[in-house]
C-alpha positions as CSV (number, residue, x, y, z in Angstrom):
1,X,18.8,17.0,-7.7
2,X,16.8,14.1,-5.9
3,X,14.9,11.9,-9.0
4,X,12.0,9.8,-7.7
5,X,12.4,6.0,-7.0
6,X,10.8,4.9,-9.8
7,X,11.9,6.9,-12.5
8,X,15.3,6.5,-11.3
9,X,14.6,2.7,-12.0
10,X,12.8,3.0,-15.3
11,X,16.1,4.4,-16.5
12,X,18.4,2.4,-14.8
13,X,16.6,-0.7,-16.7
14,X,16.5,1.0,-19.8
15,X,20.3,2.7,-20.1
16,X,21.8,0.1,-17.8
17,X,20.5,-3.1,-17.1
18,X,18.4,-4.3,-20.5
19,X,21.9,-3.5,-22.4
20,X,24.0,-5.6,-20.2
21,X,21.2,-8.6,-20.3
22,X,21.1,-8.3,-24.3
23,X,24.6,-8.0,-24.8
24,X,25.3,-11.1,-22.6
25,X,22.5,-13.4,-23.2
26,X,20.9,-11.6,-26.5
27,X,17.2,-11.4,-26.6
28,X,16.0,-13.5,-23.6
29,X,12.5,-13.3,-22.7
30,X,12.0,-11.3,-19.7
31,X,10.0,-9.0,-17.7
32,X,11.7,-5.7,-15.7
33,X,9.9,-4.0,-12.8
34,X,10.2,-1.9,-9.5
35,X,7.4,-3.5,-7.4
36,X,7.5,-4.6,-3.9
37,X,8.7,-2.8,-0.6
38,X,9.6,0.4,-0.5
39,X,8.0,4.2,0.0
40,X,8.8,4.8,-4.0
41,X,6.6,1.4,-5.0
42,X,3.5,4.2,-3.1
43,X,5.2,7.2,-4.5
44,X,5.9,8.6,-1.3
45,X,9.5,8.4,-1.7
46,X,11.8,11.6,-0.5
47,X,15.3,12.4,-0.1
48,X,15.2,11.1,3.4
49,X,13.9,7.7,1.5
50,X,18.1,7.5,-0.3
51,X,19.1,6.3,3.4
52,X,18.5,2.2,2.9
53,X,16.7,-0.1,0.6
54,X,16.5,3.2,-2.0
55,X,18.3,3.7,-5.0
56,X,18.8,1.8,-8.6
57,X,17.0,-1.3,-8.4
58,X,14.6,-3.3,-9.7
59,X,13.2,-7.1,-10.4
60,X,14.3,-8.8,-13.4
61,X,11.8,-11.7,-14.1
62,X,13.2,-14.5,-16.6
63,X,10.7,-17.5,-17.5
64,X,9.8,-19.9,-14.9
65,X,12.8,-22.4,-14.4
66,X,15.1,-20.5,-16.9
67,X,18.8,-22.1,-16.0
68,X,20.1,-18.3,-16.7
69,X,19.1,-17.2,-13.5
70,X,22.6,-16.9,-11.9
71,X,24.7,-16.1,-14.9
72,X,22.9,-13.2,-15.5
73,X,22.9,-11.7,-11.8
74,X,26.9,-12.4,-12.3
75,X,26.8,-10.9,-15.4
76,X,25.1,-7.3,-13.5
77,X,28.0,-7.5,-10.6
78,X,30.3,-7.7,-13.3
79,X,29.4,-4.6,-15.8
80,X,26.7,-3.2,-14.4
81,X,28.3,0.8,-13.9
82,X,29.4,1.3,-10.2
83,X,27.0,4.6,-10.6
84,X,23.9,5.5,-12.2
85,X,23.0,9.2,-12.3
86,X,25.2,10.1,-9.7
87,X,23.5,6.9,-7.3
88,X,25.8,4.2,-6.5
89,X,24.6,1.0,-8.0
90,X,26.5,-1.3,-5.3
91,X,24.3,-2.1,-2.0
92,X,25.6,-2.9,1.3
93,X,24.2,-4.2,4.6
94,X,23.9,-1.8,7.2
95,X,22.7,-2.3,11.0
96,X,21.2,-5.8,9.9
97,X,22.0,-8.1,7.1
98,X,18.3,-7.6,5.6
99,X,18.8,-3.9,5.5
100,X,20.9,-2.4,2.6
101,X,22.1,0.9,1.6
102,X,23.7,2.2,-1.3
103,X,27.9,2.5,-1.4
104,X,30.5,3.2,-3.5
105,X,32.5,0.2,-4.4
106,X,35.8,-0.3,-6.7
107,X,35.2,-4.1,-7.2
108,X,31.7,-6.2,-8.8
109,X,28.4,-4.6,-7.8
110,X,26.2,-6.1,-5.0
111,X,23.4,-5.3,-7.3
112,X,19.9,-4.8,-6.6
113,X,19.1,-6.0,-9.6
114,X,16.6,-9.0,-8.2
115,X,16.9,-11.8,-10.9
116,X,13.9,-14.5,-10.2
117,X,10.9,-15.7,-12.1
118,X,7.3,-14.6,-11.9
119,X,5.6,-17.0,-9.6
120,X,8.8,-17.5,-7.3
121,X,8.4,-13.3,-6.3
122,X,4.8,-13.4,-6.0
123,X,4.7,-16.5,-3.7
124,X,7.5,-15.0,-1.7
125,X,6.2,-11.6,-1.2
126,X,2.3,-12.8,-1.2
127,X,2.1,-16.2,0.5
128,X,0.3,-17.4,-2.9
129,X,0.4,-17.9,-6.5
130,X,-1.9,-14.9,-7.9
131,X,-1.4,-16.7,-11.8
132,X,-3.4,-19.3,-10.5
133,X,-7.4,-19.3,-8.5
134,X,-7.0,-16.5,-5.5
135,X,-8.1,-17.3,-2.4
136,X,-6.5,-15.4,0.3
137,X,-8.1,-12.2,0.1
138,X,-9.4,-11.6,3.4
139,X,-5.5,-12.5,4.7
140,X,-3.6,-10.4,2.8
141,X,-3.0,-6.9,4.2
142,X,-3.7,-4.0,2.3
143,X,0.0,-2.9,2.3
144,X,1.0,-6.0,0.5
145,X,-1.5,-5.8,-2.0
146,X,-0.6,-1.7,-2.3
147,X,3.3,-2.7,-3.0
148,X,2.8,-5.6,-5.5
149,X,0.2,-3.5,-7.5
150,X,2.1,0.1,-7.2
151,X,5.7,0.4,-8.5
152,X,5.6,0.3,-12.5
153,X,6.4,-2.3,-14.9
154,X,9.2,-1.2,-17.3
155,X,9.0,-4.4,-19.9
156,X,7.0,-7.8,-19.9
157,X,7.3,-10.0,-22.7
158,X,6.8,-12.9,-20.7
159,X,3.4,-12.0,-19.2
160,X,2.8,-13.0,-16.2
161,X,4.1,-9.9,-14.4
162,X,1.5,-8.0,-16.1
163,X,-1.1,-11.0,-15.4
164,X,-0.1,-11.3,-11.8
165,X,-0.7,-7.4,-11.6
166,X,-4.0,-7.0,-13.3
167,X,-5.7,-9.8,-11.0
168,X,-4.8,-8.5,-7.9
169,X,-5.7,-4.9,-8.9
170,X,-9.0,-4.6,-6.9
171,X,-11.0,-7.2,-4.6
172,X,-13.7,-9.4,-6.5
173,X,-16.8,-8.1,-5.1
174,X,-18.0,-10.1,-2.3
175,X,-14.5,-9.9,-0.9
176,X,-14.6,-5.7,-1.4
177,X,-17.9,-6.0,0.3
178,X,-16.8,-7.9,3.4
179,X,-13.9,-5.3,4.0
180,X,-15.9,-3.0,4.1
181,X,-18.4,-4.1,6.5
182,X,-15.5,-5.7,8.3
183,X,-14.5,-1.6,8.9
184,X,-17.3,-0.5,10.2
185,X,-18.1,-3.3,12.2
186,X,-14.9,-1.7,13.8
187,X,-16.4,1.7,13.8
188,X,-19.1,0.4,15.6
189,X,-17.8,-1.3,18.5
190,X,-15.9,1.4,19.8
191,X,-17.7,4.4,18.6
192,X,-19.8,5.5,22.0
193,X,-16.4,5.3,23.8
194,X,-15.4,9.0,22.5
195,X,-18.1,10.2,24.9
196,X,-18.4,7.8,27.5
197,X,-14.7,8.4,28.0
198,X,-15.7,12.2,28.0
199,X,-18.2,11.8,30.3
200,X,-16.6,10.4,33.4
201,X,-13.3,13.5,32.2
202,X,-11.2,11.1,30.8
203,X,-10.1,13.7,28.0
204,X,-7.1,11.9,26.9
205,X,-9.1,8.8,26.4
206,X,-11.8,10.1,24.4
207,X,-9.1,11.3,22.6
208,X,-7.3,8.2,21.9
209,X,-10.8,6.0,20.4
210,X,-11.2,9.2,18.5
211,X,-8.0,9.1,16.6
212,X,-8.3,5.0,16.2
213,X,-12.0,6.4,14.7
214,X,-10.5,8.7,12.3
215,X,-7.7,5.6,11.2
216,X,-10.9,3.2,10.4
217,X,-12.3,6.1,8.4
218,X,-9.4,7.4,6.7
219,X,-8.9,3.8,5.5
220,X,-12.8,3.1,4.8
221,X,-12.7,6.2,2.4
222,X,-9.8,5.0,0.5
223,X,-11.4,1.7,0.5
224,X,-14.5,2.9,-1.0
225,X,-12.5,4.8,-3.7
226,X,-11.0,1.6,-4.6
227,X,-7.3,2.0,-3.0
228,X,-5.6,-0.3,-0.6
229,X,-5.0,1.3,2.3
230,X,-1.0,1.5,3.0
231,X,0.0,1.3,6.3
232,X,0.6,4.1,9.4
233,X,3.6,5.7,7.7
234,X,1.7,6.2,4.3
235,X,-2.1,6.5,5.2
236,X,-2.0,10.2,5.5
237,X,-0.4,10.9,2.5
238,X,-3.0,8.3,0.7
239,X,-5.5,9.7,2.0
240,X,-4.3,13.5,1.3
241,X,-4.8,12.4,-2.7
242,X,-8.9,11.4,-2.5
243,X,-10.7,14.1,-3.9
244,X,-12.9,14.4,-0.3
245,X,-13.4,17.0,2.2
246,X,-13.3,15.2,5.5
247,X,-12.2,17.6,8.2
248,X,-10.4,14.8,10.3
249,X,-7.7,17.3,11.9
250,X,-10.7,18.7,13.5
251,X,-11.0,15.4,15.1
252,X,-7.7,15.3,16.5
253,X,-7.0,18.9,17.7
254,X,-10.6,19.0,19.4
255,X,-9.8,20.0,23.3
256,X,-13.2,19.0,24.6
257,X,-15.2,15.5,24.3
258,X,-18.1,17.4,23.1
259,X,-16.1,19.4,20.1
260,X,-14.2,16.2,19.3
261,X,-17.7,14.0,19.2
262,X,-19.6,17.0,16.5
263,X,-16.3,17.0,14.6
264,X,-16.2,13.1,14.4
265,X,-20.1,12.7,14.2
266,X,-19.9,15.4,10.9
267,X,-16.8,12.8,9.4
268,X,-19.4,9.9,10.2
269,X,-21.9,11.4,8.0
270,X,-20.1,12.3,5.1
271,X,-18.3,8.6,5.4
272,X,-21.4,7.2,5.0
273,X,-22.6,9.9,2.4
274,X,-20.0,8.1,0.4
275,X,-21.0,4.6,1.0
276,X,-24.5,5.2,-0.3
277,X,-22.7,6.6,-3.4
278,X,-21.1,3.4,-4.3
279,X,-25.1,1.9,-4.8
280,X,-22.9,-1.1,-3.0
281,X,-26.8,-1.4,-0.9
282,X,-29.9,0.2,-0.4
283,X,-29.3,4.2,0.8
284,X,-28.6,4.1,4.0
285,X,-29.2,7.5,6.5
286,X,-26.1,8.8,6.9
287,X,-26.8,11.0,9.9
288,X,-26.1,10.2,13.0
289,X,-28.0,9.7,16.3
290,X,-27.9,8.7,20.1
291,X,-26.2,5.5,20.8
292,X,-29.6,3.5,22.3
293,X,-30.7,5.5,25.8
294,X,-27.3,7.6,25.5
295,X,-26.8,10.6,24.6
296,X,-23.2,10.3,22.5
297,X,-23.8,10.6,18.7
298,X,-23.1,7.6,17.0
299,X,-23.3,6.4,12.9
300,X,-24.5,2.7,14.4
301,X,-21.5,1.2,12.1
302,X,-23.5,-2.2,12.3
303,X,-25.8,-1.8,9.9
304,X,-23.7,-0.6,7.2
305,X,-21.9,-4.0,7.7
306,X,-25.5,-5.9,8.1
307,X,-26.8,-4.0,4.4
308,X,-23.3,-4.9,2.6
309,X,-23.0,-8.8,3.9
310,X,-27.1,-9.1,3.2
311,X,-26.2,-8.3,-0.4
């Protein structure tokens, strides 16, 4: 029976890995986690997920500059079990040397058991130290920021796992303000295209700036519900868990410009119904209206960005 990623790694820490790191080194500060890469870190993971980089892993964290480092990643190939709940605990590389699956083995594990220190696995999957001021908000893609906050933390006596963590669990303010207005700035540049495309019976266009619509929106309402928006594989199945009632598929089944321009224009509205509930600026009128002398319905996306960088 297939157990989710990150259960399957809060017990393999617990019956597996902690015992070997106590019985070897005795009671060494540490932190244990399953954060990072990885459809389980989201909670998307599924049988088809077992094929690579899935399986009984985790990050061990020791204290910054802790000589033990090594030693104890010898100490897991060495008597860590060559299964764990029926999962082989032994990784190999596959079609790349960057891209590991699980395999039975008779020798020492190729463990992924990642032994490091705190700041070392922040900088390297972040670009930055997050224990010390944050700065790169606006560069850090919503993925990354999803992975290193989603996963679970098993232990932390150390800290800074847990410190790391609770900083970069939402934007400060003025940085959650200008994503958002960067979004529909987006929105706007683009959005009198469904129906100019329609217009001059380029169907499959109109059909194409209607679905990059919908992606904007779809990641603007999760966004707005204070979520970082995963990337293409994951966005539907983020956005599936909001507690909205967006009818987006109409959108995208739509076989006429006109019926994919009232189906898009109703989404618009009840985006930006959304918006005014946050109180982020003044109420703005969420229905929407001719683009200038044409007759395409548009939301005018600028001046939800102009009202959220004015405040």
């Amino acid at each position: 029976m297939f157990i989710k990623g990150i259960e399957l790694s809060r017990r393999f820490y617990h019956e597996a890995v902690e015992p070997v790191l106590r019985g070897n080194f005795g009671d060494v500060p540490h932190a244990a986690a399953r954060i990072g890469a990885g459809s389980e870190v989201l909670g998307f993971d599924t049988e088809r997920s077992a094929d690579h980089e899935w399986g009984p892993r985790l990050q061990l964290f020791l204290p910054e500059g802790d000589p033990r480092t090594a030693d104890v990643s010898k100490a897991l190939s060495e008597r860590l079990p060559k299964s764990f709940l029926g999962y082989p605990t032994n990784f190999v590389a596959t079609d790349t040397e960057h891209v590991r699956s699980m395999s039975h083995t008779d020798g020492p594990v190729h463990h992924r058991v990642d032994v490091t220190d705190a700041r070392t696995w922040f900088a390297d999957n972040l670009g930055f130290d997050p224990l010390t001021e944050i700065d790169a908000w606006l560069t850090t893609s919503t993925q990354t920021l999803a992975e290193v906050t989603g996963g679970a933390v098993f232990h932390d006596d150390i800290g800074d796992v847990t410190t790391a963590r609770e900083r970069l669990s939402w934007y400060p303010d003025d940085a959650w303000r200008e994503i958002l207005a960067r979004h529909w700035q987006a929105i706007a540049k683009k959005e009198a295209f469904v129906g100019r495309c329609g217009e001059v019976g380029d169907e499959i266009g109109s059909a194409v700036v209607a679905a990059r619509q919908v992606r904007i929106l779809m990641r603007l309402c999760l966004l707005m519900s204070r979520r970082y928006p995963p990337y293409s594989k994951w966005l539907g199945s983020a956005f599936a868990e909001l507690p909205v009632d967006i009818d987006f598929m109409g959108v995208l089944t739509a076989r006429t410009w006109h019926d994919r321009e009232n189906h898009l224009a109703a989404a618009y509205t009840k985006v930006a119904e959304l918006h005014n509930s946050l109180n982020l600026t003044e109420p703005l009128d969420p229905a929407t209206g001719p683009y200038y002398e044409r007759p395409f319905q548009v939301i005018l996306g600028n001046r939800f960005a102009d009202a959220l960088r004015a405040r």
